[in-house]
Kinemage of the C-alpha trace (Angstrom):
@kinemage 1
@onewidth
@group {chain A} dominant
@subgroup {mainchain}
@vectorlist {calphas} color= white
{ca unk a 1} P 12.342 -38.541 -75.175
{ca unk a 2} L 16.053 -38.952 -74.209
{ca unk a 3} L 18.831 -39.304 -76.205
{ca unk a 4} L 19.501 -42.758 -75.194
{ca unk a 5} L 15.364 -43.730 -76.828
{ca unk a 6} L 15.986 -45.474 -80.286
{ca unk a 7} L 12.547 -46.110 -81.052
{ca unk a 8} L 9.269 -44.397 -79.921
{ca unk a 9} L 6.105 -44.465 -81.260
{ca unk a 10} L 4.226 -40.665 -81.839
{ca unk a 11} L 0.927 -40.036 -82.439
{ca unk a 12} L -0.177 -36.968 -84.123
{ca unk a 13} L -4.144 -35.973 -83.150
{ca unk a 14} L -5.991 -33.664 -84.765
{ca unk a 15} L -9.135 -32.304 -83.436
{ca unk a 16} L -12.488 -30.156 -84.291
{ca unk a 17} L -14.782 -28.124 -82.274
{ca unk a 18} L -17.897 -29.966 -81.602
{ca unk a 19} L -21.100 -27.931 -81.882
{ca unk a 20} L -21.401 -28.239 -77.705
{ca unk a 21} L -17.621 -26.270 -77.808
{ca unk a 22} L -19.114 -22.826 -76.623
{ca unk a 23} L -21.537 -24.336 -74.394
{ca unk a 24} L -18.961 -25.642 -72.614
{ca unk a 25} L -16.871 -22.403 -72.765
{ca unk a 26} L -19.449 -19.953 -71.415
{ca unk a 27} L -20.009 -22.797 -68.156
{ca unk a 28} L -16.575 -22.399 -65.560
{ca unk a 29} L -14.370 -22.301 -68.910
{ca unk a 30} L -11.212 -21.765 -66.838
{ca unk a 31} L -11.951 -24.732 -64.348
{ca unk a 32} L -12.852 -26.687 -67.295
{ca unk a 33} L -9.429 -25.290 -68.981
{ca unk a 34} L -7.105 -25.807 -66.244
{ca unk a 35} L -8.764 -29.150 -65.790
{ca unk a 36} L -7.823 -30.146 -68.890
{ca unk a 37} L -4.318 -28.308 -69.135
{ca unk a 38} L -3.335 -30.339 -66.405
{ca unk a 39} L -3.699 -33.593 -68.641
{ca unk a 40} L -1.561 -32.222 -71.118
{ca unk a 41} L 1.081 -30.208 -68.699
{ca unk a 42} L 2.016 -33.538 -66.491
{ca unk a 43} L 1.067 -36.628 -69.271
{ca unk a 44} L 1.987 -38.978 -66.240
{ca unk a 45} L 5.032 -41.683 -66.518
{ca unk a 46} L 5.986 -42.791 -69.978
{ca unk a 47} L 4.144 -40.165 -71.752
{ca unk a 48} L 5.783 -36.941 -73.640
{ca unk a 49} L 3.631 -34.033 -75.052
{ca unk a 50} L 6.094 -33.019 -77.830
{ca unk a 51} L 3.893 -30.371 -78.375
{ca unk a 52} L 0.316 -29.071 -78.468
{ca unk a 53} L -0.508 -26.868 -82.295
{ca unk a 54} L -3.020 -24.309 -82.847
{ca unk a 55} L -4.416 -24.468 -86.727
{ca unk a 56} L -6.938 -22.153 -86.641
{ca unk a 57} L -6.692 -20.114 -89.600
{ca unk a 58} L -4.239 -22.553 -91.210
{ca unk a 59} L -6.515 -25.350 -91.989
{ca unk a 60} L -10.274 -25.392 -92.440
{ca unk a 61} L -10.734 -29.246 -90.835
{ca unk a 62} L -8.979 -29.235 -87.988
{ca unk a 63} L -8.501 -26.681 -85.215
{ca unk a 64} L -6.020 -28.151 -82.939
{ca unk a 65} L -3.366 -30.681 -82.424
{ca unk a 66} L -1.183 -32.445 -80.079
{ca unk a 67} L 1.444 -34.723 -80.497
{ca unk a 68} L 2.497 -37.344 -78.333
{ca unk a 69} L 5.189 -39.831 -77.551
{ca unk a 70} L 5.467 -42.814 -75.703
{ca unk a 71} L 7.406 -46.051 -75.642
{ca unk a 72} L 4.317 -48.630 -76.350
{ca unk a 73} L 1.263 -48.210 -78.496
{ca unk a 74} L -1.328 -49.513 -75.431
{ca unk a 75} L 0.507 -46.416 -73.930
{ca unk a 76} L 0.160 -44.253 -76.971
{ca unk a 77} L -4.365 -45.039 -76.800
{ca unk a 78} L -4.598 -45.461 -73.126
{ca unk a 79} L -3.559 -41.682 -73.170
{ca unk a 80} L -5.716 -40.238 -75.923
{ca unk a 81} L -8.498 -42.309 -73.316
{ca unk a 82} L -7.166 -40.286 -71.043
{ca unk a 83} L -7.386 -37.014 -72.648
{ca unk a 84} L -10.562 -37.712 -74.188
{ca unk a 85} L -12.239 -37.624 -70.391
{ca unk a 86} L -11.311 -34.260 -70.282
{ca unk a 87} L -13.865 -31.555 -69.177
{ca unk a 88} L -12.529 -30.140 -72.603
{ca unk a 89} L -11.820 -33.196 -74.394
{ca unk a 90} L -15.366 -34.158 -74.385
{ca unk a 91} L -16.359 -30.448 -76.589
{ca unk a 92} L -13.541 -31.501 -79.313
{ca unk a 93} L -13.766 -34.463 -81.945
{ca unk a 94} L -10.657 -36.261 -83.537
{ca unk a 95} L -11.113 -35.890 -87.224
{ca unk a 96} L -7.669 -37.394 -87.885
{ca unk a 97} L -5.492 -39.643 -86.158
{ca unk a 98} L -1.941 -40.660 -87.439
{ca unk a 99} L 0.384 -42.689 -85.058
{ca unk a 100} L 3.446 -45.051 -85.827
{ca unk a 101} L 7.107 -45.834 -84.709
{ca unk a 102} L 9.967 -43.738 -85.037
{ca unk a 103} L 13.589 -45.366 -85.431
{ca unk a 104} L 13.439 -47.620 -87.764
{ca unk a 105} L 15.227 -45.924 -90.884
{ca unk a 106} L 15.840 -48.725 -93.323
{ca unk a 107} L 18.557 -47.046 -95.608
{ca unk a 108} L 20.504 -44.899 -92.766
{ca unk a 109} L 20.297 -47.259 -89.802
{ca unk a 110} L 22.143 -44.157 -87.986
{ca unk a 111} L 19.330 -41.686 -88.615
{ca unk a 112} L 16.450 -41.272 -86.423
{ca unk a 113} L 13.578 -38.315 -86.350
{ca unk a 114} L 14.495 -35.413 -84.202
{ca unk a 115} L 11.938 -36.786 -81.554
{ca unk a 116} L 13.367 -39.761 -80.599
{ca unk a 117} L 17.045 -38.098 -80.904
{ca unk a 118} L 15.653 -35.395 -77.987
{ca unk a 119} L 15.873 -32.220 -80.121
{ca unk a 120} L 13.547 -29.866 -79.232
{ca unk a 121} L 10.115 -28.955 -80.515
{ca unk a 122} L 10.132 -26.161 -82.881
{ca unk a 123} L 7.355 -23.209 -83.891
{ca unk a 124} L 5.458 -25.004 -86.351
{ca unk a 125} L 5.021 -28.616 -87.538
{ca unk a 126} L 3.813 -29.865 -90.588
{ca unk a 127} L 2.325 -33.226 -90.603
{ca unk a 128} L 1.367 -35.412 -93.639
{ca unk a 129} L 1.100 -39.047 -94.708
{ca unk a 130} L 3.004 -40.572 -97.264
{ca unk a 131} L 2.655 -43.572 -99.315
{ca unk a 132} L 5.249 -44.609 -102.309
{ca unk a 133} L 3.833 -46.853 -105.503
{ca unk a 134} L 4.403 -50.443 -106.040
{ca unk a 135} L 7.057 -49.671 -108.293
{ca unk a 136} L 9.559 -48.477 -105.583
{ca unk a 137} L 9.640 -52.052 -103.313
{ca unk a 138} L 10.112 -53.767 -106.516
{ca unk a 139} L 13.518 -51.698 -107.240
{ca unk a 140} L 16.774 -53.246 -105.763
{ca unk a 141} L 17.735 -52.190 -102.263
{ca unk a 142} L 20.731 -50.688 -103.294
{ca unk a 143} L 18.713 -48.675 -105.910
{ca unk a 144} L 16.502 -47.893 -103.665
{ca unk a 145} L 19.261 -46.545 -101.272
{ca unk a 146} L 20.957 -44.757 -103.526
{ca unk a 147} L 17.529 -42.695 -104.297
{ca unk a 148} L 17.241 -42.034 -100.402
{ca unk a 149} L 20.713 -40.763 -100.178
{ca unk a 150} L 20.221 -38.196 -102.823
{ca unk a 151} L 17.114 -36.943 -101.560
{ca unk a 152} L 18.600 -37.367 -97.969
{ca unk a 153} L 21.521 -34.651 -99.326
{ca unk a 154} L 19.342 -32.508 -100.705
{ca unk a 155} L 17.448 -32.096 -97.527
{ca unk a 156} L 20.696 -31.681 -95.665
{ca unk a 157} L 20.958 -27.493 -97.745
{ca unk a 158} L 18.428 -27.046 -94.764
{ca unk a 159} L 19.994 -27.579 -91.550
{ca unk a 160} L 17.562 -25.615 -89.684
{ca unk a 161} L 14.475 -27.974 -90.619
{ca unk a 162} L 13.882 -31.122 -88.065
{ca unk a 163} L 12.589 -33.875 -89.611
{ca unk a 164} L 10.771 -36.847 -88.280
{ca unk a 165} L 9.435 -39.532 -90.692
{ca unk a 166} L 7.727 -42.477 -88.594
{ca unk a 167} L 6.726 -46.169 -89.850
{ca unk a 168} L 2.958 -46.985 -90.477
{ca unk a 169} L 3.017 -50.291 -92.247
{ca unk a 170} L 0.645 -52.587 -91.306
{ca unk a 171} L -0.933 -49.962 -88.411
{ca unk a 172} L -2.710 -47.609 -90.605
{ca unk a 173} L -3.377 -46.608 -94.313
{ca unk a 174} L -0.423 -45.072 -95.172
{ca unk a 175} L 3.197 -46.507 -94.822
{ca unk a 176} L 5.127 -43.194 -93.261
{ca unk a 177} L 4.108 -40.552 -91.445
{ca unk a 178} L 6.204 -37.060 -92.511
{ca unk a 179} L 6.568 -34.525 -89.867
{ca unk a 180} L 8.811 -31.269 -90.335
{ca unk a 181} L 9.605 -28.764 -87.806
{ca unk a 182} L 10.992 -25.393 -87.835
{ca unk a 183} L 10.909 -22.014 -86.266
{ca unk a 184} L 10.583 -20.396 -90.326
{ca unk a 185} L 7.826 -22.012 -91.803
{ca unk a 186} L 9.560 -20.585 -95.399
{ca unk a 187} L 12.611 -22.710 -94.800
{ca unk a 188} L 10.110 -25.817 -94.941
{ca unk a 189} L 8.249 -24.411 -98.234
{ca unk a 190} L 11.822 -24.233 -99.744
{ca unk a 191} L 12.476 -27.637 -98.582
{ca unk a 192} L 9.718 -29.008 -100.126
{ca unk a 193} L 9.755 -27.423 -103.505
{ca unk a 194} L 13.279 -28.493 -103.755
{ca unk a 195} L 12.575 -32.079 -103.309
{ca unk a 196} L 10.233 -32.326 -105.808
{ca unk a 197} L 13.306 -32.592 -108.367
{ca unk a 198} L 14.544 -35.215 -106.384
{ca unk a 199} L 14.803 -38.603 -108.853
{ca unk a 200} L 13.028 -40.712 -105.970
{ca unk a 201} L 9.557 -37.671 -106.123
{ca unk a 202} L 8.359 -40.304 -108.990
{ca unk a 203} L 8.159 -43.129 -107.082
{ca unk a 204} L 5.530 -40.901 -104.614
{ca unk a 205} L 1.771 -41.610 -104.688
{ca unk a 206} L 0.441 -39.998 -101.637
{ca unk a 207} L 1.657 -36.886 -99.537
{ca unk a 208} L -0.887 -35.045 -98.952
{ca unk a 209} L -3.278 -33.940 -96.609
{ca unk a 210} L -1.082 -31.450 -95.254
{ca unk a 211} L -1.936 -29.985 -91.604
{ca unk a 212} L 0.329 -27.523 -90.380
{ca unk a 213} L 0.290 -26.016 -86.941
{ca unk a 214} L 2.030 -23.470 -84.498
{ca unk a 215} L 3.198 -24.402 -81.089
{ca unk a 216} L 1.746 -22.926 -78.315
{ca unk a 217} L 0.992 -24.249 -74.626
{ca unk a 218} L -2.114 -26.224 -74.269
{ca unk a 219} L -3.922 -22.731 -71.978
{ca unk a 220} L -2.946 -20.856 -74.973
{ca unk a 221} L -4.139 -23.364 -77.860
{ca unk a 222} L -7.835 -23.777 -76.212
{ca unk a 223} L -7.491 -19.740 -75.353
{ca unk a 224} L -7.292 -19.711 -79.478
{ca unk a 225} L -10.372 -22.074 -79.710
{ca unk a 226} L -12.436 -20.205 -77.182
C-alpha cells in the first residue's frame, strides 16, 4: 500500500491441493496457469498481492499462500470470490484463513506493520495467531505499556526483521495476527527465541500454528505444486 495508508486490512490464505489438483494439471495446465496468474498478477483497483508463498516442504497442511491487502473487508472476500473462480482456484482448498486490520497499535500509536508503511515484501513470511490471557487486559494500561516497550526494544537488536502484527478482535478467534518477514529466515528464529525472556511472554496463551512460507511469483508457486 502507500506510505500515506494508515490502516489496511490483510488477509493471509492458506491453501491445500484438492484430490482433483493433477487432474486439472495434466488438462491445458499452462492455460489453466496463466489463467489464474493473471488474477493474482493484476488484483484489479484497491487490491495488493503482498505476496504469493510456496510451503511445500515447510509445512505438512498447507501448500501455498497468498497474502492480500485491501482498504475494506467486502474488498478483502469479494477477492478471495474472485480468486476462488479460478481455473486453478477451483483444484486448491483454503484450510486456513486469517484476516484483520493493520494500524491500529494501541501502545505506539506511531508504529504500524511494514505493510501498511509500504516496505517491501521479503523472502519468507511467517504467519501465526496470537491470543494473550485474561490476566493481561486486567493489568493497568501503563503496565501494560511498559511490557510492550520492553519487548518492542528487544525486537528492535533485529533491524533486518519486518514485522506486521494486525487486529482480530471481534472478526475471528484470535485477537492478533503475527506476521514476520525477512530475507534470513535465522534472523527470525533468533528473534523469537529471544523474546521468549521477554517479562510480557507470560501473559501469552496462544501463538502457534506457525506457517511459514517463501516468496515466489504466483507461475512459480503453482509450478512448485504441479
Amino acid at each position: 500500500m502507500e506510505q500515506e495508508q494508515k490502516k489496511a486490512y490483510a488477509g493471509f490464505w492458506l491453501y491445500k491441493r484438492r484430490n482433483t489438483w493433477y487432474d486439472a494439471a495434466d488438462i491445458d495446465w499452462e492455460k489453466n496457469k496463466a489463467a489464474t496468474d493473471a488474477v493474482l498478477t493484476e488484483p484489479g483497483d484497491n487490491v495488493t498481492i503482498r505476496g504469493t508463498y510456496s510451503l511445500i516442504g515447510l509445512n505438512a497442511h498447507a501448500d501455498m499462500m497468498i497474502w492480500c491487502v485491501t482498504l475494506d473487508l467486502e474488498t478483502l472476500q469479494q477477492f478471495a470470490v474472485k480468486f476462488e473462480k479460478t481455473p486453478l482456484g477451483r483444484q486448491i482448498e483454503m484450510v486456513q484463513s486469517y484476516f484483520g486490520l493493520g494500524g491500529l497499535s494501541l501502545y505506539e500509536p506511531d508504529h504500524s506493520p511494514a505493510f501498511v508503511q509500504g516496505k517491501e515484501a521479503k523472502r519468507f513470511l511467517s504467519v501465526y495467531p496470537f491470543i494473550k490471557t485474561h490476566a493481561w487486559y486486567l493489568l493497568p494500561f501503563e503496565e501494560r505499556r511498559r511490557l510492550m516497550k520492553e519487548h518492542g526494544e528487544m525486537g528492535r537488536e533485529y533491524p533486518s526483521i519486518s514485522t506486521n502484527t494486525v487486529n482480530s478482535f471481534g472478526l475471528q478467534d484470535q485477537e492478533f495476527i503475527v506476521a514476520l518477514e525477512d530475507d534470513d529466515p535465522q534472523e527470525m528464529l533468533k528473534m523469537v527465541q529471544a523474546l521468549r525472556s521477554a517479562e510480557v511472554r507470560k501473559y501469552t496463551t496462544l501463538d502457534t500454528p506457525i506457517y511459514l512460507g517463501q516468496l515466489k511469483s504466483p507461475d512459480d508457486v503453482f509450478e512448485d505444486l504441479r
